[in-house]
C-alpha positions as CSV (number, residue, x, y, z in Angstrom):
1,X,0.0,0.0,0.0
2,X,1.6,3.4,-1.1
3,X,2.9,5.8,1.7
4,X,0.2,8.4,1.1
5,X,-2.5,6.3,1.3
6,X,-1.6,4.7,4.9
7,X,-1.6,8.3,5.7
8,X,-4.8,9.4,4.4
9,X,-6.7,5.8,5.6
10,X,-5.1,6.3,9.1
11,X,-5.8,9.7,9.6
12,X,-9.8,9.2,8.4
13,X,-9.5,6.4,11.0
14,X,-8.0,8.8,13.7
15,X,-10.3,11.5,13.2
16,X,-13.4,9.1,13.2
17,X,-12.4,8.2,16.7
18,X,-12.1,11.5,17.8
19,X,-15.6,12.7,15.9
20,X,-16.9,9.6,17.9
21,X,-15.4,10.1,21.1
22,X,-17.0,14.1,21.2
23,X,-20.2,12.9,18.8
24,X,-21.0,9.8,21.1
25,X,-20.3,11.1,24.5
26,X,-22.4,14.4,23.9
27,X,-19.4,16.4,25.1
28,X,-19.9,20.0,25.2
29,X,-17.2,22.9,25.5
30,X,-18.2,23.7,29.1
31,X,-17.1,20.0,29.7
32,X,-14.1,20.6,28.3
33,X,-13.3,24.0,29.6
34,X,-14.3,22.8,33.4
35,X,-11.6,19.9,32.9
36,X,-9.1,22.3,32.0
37,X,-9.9,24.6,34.9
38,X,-10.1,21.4,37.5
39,X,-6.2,20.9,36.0
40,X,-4.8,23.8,37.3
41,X,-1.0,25.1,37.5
42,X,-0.1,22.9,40.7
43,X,-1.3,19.7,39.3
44,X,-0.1,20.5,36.0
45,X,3.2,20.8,37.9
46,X,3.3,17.8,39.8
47,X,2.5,16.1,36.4
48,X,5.4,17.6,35.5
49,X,7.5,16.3,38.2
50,X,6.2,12.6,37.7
51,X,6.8,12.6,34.0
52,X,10.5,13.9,34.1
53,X,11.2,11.3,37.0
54,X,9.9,8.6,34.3
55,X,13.0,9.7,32.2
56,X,15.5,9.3,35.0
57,X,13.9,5.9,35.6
58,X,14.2,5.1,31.6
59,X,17.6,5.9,31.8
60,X,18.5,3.7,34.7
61,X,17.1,1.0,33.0
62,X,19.2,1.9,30.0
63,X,22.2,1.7,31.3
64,X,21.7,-1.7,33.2
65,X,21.3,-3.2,29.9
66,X,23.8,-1.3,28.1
67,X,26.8,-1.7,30.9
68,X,26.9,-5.6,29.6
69,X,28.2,-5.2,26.3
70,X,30.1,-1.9,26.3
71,X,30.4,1.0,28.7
72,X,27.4,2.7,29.1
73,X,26.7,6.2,28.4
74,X,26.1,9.1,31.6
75,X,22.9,8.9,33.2
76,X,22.1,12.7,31.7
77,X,22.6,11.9,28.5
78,X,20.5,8.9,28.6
79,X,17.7,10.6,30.9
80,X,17.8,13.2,27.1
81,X,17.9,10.2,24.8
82,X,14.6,8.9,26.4
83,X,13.6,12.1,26.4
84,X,14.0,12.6,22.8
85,X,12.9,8.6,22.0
86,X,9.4,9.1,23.7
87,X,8.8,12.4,22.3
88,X,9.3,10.6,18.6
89,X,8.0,7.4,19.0
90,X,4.5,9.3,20.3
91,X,4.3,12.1,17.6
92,X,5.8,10.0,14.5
93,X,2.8,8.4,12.9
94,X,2.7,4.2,13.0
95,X,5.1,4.5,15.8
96,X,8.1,4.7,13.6
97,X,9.7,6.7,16.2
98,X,10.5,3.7,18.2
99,X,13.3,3.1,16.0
100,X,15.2,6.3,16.9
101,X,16.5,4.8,20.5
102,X,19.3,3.0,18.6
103,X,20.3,6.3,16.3
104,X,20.3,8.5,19.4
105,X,22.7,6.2,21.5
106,X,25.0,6.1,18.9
107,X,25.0,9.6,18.4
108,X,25.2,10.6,22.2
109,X,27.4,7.9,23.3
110,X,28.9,6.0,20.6
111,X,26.8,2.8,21.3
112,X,26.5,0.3,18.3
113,X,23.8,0.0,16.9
114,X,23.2,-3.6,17.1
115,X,23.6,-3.2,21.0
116,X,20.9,0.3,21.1
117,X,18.4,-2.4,18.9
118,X,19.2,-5.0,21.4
119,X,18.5,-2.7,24.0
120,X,15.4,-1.8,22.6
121,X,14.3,-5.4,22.4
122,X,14.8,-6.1,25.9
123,X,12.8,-3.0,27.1
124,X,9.8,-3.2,25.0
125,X,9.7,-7.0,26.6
126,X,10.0,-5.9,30.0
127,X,7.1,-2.9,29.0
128,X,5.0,-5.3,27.8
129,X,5.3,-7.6,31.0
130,X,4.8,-4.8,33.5
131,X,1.8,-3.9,31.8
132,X,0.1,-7.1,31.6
133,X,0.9,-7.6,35.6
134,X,-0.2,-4.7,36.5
135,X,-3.5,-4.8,34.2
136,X,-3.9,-8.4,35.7
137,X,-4.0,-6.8,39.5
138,X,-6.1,-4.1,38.5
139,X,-8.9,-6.3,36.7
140,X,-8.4,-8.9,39.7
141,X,-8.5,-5.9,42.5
142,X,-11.3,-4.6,40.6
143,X,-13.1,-7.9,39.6
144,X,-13.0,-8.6,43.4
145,X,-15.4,-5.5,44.7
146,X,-18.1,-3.8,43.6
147,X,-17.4,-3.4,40.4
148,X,-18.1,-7.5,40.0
149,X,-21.7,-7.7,40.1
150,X,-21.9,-4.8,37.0
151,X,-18.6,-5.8,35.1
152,X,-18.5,-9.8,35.7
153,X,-16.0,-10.6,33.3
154,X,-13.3,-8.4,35.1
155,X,-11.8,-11.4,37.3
156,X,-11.4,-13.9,33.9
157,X,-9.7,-11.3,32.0
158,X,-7.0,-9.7,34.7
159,X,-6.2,-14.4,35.4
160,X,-6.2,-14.7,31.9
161,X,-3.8,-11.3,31.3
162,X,-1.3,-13.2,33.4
163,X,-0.6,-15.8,30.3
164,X,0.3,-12.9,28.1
165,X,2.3,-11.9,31.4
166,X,4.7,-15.3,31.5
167,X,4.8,-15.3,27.9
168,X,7.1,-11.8,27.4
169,X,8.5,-12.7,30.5
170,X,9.8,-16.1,28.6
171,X,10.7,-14.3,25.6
172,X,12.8,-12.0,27.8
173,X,15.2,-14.5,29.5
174,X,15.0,-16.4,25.7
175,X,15.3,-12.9,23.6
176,X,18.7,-14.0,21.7
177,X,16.6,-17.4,20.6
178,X,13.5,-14.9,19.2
179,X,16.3,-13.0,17.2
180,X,17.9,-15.8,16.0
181,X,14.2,-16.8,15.2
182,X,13.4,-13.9,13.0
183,X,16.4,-14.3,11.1
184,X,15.4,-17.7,10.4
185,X,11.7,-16.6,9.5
186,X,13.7,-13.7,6.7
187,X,15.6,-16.5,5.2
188,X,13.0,-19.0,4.9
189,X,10.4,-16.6,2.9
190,X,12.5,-15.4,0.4
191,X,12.6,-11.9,2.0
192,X,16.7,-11.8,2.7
193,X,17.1,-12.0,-1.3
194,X,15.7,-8.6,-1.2
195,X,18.4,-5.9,-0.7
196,X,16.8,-4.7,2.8
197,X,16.2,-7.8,3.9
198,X,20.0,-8.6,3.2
199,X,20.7,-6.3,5.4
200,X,18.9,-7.4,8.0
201,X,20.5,-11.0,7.5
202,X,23.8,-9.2,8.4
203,X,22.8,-7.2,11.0
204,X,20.0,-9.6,13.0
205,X,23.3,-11.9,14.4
206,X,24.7,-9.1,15.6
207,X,21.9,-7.8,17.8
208,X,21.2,-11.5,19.0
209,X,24.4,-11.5,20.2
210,X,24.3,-8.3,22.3
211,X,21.3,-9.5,23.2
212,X,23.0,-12.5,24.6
213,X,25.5,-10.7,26.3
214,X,23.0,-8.8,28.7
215,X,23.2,-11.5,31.5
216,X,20.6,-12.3,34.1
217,X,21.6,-9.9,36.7
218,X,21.3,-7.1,34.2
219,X,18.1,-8.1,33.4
220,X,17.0,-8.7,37.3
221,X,18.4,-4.8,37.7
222,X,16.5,-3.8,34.4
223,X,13.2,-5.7,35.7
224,X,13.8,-3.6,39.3
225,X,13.8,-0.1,37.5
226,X,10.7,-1.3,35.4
227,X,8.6,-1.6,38.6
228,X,8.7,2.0,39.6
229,X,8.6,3.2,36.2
230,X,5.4,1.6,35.1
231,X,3.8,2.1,38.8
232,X,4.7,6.0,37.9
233,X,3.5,5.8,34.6
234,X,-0.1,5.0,35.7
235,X,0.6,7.2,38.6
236,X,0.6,9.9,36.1
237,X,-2.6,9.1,34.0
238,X,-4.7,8.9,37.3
239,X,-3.0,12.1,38.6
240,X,-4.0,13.8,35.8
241,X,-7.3,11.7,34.9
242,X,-8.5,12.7,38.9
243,X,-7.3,16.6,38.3
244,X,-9.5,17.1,35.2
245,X,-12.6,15.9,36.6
246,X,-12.3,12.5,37.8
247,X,-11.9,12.5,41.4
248,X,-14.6,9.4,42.4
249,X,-11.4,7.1,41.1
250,X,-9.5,5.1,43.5
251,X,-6.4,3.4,42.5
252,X,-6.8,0.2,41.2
253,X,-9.9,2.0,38.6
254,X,-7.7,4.7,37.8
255,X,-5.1,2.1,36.8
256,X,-7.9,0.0,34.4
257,X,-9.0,3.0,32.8
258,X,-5.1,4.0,32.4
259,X,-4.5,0.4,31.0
260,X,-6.4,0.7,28.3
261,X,-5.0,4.4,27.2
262,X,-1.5,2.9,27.6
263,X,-2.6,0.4,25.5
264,X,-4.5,2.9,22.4
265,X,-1.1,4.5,22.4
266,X,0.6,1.4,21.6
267,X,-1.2,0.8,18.3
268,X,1.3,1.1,15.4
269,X,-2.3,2.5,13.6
270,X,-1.6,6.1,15.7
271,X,-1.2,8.7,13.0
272,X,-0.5,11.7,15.2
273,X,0.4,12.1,18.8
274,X,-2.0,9.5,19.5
275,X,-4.8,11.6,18.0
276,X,-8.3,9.7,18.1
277,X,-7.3,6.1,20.0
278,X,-5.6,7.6,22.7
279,X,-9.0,9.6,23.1
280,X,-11.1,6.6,22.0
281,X,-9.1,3.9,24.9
282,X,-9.4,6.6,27.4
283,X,-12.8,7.5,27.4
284,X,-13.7,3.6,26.9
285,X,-11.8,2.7,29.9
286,X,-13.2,4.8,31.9
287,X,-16.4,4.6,30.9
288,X,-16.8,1.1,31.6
289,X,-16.1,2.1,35.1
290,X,-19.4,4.0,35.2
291,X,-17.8,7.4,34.4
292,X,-20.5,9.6,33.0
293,X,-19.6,9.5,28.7
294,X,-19.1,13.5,28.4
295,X,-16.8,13.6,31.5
296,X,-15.0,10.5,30.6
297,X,-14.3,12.2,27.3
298,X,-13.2,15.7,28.7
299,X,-11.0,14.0,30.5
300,X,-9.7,12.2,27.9
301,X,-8.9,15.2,25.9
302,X,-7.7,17.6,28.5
303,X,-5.0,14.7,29.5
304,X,-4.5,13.9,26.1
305,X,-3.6,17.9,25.6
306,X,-1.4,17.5,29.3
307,X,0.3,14.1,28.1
308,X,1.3,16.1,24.5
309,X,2.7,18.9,26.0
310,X,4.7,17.7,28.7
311,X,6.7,15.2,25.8
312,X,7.0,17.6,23.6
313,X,9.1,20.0,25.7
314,X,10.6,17.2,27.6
315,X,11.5,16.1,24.1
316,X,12.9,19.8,23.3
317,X,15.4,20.0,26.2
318,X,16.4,16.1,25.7
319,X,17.1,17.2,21.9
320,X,18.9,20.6,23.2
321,X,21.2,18.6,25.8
322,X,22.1,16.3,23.1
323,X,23.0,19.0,20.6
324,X,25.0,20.8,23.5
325,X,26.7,17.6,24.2
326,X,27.4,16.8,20.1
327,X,29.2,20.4,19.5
């Protein structure tokens, strides 16, 4: 399918979400203005504060994994580069930003680029296992009060999250195997005749073995820093999901209805800074916890507009560090 036509199908797409989202909900502008106005400058702030400690976090975890193969780069220039890698993976459409973490490292610090893909491997395993536990506890902790009798299927899904849960957590301690795996899966289809895919033949052994040379205690270290980032992540949607409007939530439903958010953003389908399914998995989320629709989807907008902003001038002063630091 040609370029401009994933563009064009994907924003329609977007923007139908988002047309649903206000359409559906019956959201008005005072719903929206009032959710701006609960924000306020201190909250905004302390969203702030939780965000930027998220970095520091990403960065620890960085250069747990990095210190295996070669010497890892300073903890402020990889607090910038995750800056500067969330910032792009968000606003580039189809999540091509993702692939950005291994260019930045090697620009900042000099890090191969097999080892900044390997890297990136290993944390979007560990991502993915944190947020299937921590969906798991929140459906179980949810599935276990109230919320049972309305919502019934809440306990089956957060046992049956915990599958998805052992299964990253296998392809993490086997992540060398699912390289070596892919590369197989290139040369069998024909694909590595292609001149790209060539290059991936060459490249793919390389990763798996930096992959292999992150040992188990990195990983354990990796997997510690990964708790307290992903408990601050959802810390951050239900900070800001209870400051613009939303203040009946208590942890465990501000955590579902963050789950599902987490996982709109996720979609390689995002065209634009999440525009329409971050909206659409926010306002869904929440307003299966019995959120009224038109405050659910303020909400969803006024931290939608919170989330963008803070990245994008985190994502200015990690590019700005990293410029100082090149000249």
């Amino acid at each position: 399918m040609p370029r401009a036509l994933r563009i064009v199908l994907s924003l329609a797409l977007a923007s139908g979400l988002l047309a649903a989202v206000i359409l559906g909900t019956g959201l008005s502008w005072p719903d929206l203005e009032g959710s701006f106005r609960a924000l306020g400058w201190r909250l905004w702030g302390a969203s702030l504060a939780v965000q930027g400690t998220l970095y520091v976090l990403r960065a620890l975890r960085l250069r747990a994994l990095l210190r295996a193969g070669e010497r890892a780069p300073s903890l402020p220039s990889l607090t910038a580069v995750s800056a500067s890698h969330t910032t792009l993976a968000y606003f580039l459409p189809a999540r091509l930003g993702e692939a950005a973490l291994p260019v930045l490292l090697a620009r900042s610090a000099g890090t191969g680029a097999s080892a900044g893909t390997a890297a990136l491997l290993l944390v979007r395993l560990l991502d993915l296992v944190c947020l299937s536990v921590l969906m798991a506890a929140a459906c179980l902790s949810l599935g276990a009060g109230e919320l049972a009798v309305r919502l019934p299927w809440l306990t089956a899904v957060g046992s049956a999250l915990l599958l998805p849960a052992l299964l990253f957590g296998a392809l993490l301690l086997r992540s060398s195997t699912l390289v070596e795996l892919g590369t197989g899966l290139l040369s069998r289809t024909g694909i590595g005749r292609l001149a790209l895919g060539e290059r991936l033949l060459a490249f793919l052994p390389r990763v798996a073995a930096d992959v292999a040379s992150v040992d188990r205690r990195a990983l354990a270290v990796a997997a510690l820093w990964s708790a307290p980032l992903w408990f601050g992540v959802f810390a951050f949607w239900g900070l800001v999901a209870v400051g613009t409007g939303l203040e009946q939530l208590g942890w465990a439903e501000a955590t579902f209805g963050a789950s599902l958010t987490v996982l709109s953003t996720l979609l390689p389908l995002n065209l634009f800074g999440g525009l329409g399914f971050q909206d659409a998995g926010f306002a869904l989320g929440f307003g299966l916890l019995g959120v009224p629709p038109e405050a659910a989807a303020a909400s969803a907008l006024a931290t939608h507009a919170v989330y963008a902003l803070n990245l994008a001038l985190f994502g200015l002063l990690g590019q700005a560090w990293l410029s100082a630091r090149r000249r």
